[in-house]
C-alpha positions in Angstrom: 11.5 -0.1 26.5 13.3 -2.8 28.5 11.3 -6.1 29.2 12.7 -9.8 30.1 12.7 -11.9 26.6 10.2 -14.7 28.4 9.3 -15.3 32.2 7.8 -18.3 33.9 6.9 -16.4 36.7 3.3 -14.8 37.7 3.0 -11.4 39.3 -0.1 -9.1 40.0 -0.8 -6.4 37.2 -1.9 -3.3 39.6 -3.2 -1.9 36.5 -6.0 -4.7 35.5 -6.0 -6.1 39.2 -5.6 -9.9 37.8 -2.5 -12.4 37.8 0.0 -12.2 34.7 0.8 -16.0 33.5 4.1 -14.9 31.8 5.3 -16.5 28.8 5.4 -20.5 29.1 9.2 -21.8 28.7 11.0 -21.1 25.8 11.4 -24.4 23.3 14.2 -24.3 21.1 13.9 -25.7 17.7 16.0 -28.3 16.4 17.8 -26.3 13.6 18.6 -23.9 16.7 20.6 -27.2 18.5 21.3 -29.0 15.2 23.7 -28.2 13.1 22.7 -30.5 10.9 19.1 -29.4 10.9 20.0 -25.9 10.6 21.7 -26.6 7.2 18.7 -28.6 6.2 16.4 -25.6 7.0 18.9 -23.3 4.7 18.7 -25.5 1.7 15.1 -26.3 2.0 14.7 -22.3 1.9 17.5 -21.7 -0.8 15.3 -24.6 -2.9 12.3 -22.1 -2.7 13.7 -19.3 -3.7 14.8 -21.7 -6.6 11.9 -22.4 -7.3 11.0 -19.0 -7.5 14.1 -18.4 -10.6 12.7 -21.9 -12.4 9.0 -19.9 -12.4 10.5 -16.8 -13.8 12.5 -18.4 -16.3 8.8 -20.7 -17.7 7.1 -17.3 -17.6 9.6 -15.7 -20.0 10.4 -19.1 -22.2 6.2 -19.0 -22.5 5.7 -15.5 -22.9 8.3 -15.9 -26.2 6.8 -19.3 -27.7 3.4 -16.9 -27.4 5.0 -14.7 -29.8 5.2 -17.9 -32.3 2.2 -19.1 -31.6 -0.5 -19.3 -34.5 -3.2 -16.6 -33.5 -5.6 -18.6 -34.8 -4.8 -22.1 -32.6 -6.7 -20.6 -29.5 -5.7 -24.0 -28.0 -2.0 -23.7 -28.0 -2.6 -19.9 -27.4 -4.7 -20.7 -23.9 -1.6 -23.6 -23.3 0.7 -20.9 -23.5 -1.0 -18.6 -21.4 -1.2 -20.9 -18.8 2.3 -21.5 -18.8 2.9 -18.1 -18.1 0.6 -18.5 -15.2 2.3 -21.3 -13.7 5.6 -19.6 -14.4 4.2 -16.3 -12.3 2.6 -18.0 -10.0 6.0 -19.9 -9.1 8.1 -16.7 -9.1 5.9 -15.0 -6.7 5.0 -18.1 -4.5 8.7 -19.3 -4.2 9.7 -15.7 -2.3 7.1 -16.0 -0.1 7.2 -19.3 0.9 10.9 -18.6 0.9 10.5 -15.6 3.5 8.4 -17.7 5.5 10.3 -20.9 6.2 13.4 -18.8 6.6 11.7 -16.5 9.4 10.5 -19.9 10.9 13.4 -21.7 10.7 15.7 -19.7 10.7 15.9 -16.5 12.4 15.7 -15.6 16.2 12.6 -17.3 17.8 12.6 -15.9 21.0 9.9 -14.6 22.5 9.8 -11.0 22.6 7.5 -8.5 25.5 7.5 -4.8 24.7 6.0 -3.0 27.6 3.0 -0.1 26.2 3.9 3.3 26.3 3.4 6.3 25.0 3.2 7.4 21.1 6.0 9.0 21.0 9.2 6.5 22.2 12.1 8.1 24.4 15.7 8.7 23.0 16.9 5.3 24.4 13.7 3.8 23.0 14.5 5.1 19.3 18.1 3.8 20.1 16.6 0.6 20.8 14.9 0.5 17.5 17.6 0.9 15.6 19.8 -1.5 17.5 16.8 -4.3 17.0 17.3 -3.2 13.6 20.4 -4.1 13.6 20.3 -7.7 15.6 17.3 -8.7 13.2 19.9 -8.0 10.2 22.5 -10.2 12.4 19.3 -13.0 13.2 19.0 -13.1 9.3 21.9 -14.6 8.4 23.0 -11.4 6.0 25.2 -10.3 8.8 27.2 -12.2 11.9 29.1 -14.8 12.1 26.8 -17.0 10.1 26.7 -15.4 6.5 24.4 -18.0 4.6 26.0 -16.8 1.6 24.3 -19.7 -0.4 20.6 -18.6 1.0 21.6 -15.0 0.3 22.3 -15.3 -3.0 19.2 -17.2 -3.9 17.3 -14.7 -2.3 19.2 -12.3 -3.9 18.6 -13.7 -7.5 14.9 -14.7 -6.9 14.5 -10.9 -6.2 16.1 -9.4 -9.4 15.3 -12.3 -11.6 11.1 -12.3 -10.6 10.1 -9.2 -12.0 11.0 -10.3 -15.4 8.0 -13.1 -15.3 6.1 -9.4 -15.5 8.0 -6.5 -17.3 9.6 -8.2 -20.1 5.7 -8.9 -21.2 5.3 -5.4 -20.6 7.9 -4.2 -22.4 8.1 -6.4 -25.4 4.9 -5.8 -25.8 5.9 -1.9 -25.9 7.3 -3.0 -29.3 4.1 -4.0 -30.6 2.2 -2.5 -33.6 0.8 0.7 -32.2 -0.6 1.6 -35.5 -4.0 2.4 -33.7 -5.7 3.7 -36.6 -7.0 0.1 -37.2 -9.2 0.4 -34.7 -11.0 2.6 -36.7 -11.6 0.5 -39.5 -13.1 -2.9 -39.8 -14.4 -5.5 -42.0 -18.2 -3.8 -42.2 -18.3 -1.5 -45.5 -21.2 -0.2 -48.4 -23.2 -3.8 -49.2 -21.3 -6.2 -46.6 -23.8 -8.8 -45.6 -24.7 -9.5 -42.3 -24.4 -12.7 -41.0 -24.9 -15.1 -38.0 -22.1 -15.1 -35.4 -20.5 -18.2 -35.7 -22.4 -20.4 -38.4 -22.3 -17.7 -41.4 -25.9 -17.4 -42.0 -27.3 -14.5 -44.0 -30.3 -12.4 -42.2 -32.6 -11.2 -44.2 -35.0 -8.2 -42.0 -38.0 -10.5 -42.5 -36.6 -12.8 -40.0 -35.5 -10.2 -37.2 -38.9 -10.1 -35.2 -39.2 -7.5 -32.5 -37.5 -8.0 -29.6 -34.8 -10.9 -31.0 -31.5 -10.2 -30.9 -28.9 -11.3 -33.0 -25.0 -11.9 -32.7 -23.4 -10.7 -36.2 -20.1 -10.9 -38.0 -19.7 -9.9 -41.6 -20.1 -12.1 -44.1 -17.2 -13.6 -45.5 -15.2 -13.2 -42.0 -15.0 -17.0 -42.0 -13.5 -17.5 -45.2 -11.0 -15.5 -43.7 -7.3 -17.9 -42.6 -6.9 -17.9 -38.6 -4.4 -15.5 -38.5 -6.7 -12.8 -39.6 -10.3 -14.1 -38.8 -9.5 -13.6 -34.8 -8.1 -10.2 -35.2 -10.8 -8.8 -37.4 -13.5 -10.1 -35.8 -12.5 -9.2 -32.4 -13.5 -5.9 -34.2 -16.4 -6.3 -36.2 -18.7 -8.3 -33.9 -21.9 -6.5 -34.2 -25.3 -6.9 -32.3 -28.2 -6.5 -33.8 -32.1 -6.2 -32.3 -35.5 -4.7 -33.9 -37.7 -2.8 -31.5 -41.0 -1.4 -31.7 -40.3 1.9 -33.9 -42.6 3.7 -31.9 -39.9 2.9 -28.9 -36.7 3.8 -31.3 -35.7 7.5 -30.9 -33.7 7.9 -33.6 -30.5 10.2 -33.2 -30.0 13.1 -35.2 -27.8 12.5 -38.5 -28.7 8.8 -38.0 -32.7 8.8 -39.8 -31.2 5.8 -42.5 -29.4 4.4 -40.2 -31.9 1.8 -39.1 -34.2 -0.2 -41.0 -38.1 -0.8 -39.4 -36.6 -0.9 -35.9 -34.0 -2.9 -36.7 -30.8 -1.4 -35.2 -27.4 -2.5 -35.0 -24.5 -1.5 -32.5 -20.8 -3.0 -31.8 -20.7 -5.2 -29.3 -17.0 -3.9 -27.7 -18.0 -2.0 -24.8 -16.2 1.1 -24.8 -15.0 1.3 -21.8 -12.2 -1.6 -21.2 -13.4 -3.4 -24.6 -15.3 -6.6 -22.6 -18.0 -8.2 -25.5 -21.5 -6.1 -24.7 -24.4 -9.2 -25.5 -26.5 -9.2 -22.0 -29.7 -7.5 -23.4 -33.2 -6.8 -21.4 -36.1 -6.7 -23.8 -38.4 -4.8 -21.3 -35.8 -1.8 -21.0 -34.2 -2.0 -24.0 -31.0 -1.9 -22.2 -27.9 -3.7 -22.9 -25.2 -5.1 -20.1 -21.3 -5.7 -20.3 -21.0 -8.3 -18.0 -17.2 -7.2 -16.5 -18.1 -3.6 -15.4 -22.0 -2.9 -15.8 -21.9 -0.7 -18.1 -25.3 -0.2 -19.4 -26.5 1.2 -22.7 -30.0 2.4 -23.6 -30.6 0.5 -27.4 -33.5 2.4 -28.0 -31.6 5.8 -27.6 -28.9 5.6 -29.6 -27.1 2.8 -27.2 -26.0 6.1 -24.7 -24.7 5.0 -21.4 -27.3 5.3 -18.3 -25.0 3.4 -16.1 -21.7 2.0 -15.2 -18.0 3.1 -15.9 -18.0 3.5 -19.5 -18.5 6.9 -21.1 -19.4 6.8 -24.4 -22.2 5.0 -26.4 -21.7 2.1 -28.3 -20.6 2.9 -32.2 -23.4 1.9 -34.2 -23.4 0.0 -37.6 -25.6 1.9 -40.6 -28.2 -1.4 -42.1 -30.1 -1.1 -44.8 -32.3 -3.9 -47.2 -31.1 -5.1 -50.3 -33.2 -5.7 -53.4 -33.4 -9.4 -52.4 -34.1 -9.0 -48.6 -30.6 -9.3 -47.0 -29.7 -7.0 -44.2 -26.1 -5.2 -45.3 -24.4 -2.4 -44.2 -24.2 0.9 -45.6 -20.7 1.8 -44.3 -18.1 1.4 -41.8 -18.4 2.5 -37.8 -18.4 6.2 -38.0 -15.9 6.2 -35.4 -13.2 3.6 -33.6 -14.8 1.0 -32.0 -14.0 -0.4 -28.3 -12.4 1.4 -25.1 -11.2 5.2 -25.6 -7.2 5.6 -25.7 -4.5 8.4 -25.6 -4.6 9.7 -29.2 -7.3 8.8 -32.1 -5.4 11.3 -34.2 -2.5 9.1 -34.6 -1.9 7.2 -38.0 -4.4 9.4 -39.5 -7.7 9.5 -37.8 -9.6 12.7 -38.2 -11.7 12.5 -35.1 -10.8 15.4 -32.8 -10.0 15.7 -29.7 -13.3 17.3 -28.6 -14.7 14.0 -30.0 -12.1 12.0 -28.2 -12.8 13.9 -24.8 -16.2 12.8 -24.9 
């Protein structure tokens, strides 16, 4: 595994039958005759790998002003977030950038021929490795007579400090309410209006024609301050359609559920919780738009395609004495994505249920 590092020369390759150009002659870069230079080319990559710390450190200052931030003020909320983005993006692009201009400006830039052979290398080949090994850790800087101990340690705190931008999200947000029980309960309950998603509107059945669909919240959700109104309605969103009866097969335990054809089903997709509102008239099928996950509307919302795995929950309507649509009761079950335990804080749903 012995070859010359570059060669101006031509000779004949007896293998292939045609000339071999070599390697043109070697051009040194300046920080490689330039002291000066060279020091320029360690700061400028030290600065990166600044840059990299100054990203990690917006990420975390953002991710903590999120945890002030009014739930309700999806402005400052989407600021925030994008300060974490910025911060990230920073953290992770400062290393690599960093890496580069170092292993461009920095380290050995000679060229290099390794002559093919077989899979397996010799002893003195393996030897070879491992002294390469070595000279690359010398070529670095880490090692040798020049220690770049400034570059070293930026890189060095760029590396530990740049996971933060990502776990202490992670982890503070380990602290979080886990009370998951509140996923099984929402706003909807025995006489709760339903009412047009965003304006408030009342829907009384007589204007539900077949085949409209309608995007429902429970009435009163907007009277509701910021803090809570995002939080429960993320939850409650409901939508509702009328079919043709004749088309609705109606699931067993589930004969009041409807009213006429008019059915109505939570819109959180359960399999990563995306908002379920894509619906085909002619199939009677519903599409989440992240994952294609399909549901069948006319048969009980079941899944016929896609990643999710279990139908969507579906809201019990009936009339009121003065036309209104209202529920009868809560979701029968949690709404949204499946998750590890919907016995904890109380939920009697088994874990039979919960496997399918």
């Amino acid at each position: 595994m012995s070859a010359p590092e570059h060669s101006t020369g031509s000779e004949l390759d007896p293998a292939n039958g045609f000339e071999n150009p070599g390697l043109g002659e070697h051009r040194p870069r300046k920080a490689d005759i330039d002291d000066k230079a060279d020091k320029k080319a360690e700061r400028q990559t030290a600065a990166l790998f600044g840059i990299s710390i100054v990203g990690t450190i917006i990420a975390l200052v953002a991710y903590f002003t999120l945890n002030d931030a009014d739930p309700g003020d999806i402005a400052q909320i989407r600021q925030v977030n994008m300060w974490i983005g910025i911060g990230i993006f920073l953290a992770m692009i400062g290393i690599g950038l960093g890496a580069i201009h170092w292993a461009k400006t920095l380290m050995r830039d000679h060229e290099m021929v390794e002559d093919r052979h077989e899979l397996r290398s010799s002893d003195e080949a393996r030897e070879g490795a491992i002294q390469n090994l070595k000279d690359g850790v010398e070529d670095s800087g880490l090692g040798g007579p020049k220690r770049r101990s400034v570059l070293k340690g930026s890189l060095i705190t760029a590396l530990a400090v740049a996971p933060l931008a990502v776990l202490v999200p992670q982890i503070g947000n380990m602290g979080s309410d886990w009370n998951i029980s509140k996923f099984r309960h929402t706003l909807w309950g025995p006489g709760v209006r339903l009412a047009r998603d965003p304006d408030g509107a009342l829907i009384k059945a007589a204007d539900v024609t077949i085949g409209s669909v309608f995007h429902v919240i429970p009435d009163g959700l907007n009277d509701l301050d910021h803090h809570h109104l995002i939080s429960e309605k993320a939850k409650a969103v409901v939508l509702l359609v009328r079919l043709d009866p004749a088309d609705l097969k109606v699931q067993e335990g589930r004969e009041d559920w409807s009213f006429d054809g008019i059915v109505a089903y939570s819109k959180i997709c359960t399999h990563v919780g995306c908002p379920v509102a894509l619906y085909e008239q002619q199939t009677h099928h519903l599409l989440c738009p992240c994952h294609q996950s399909t549901f069948d509307v006319s048969d009980g919302c079941k899944v016929v395609f896609g990643p999710a795995k279990r139908p969507l929950p579906q809201l019990p309507i009936a009339v009121d004495d003065e036309g209104y649509i209202v529920a009868q009761a809560d979701f029968d079950e949690p709404i949204g994505p499946s998750y590890w335990d919907r016995l904890k804080g109380g939920d009697d749903t088994t874990a039979e249920e919960v496997s399918h």
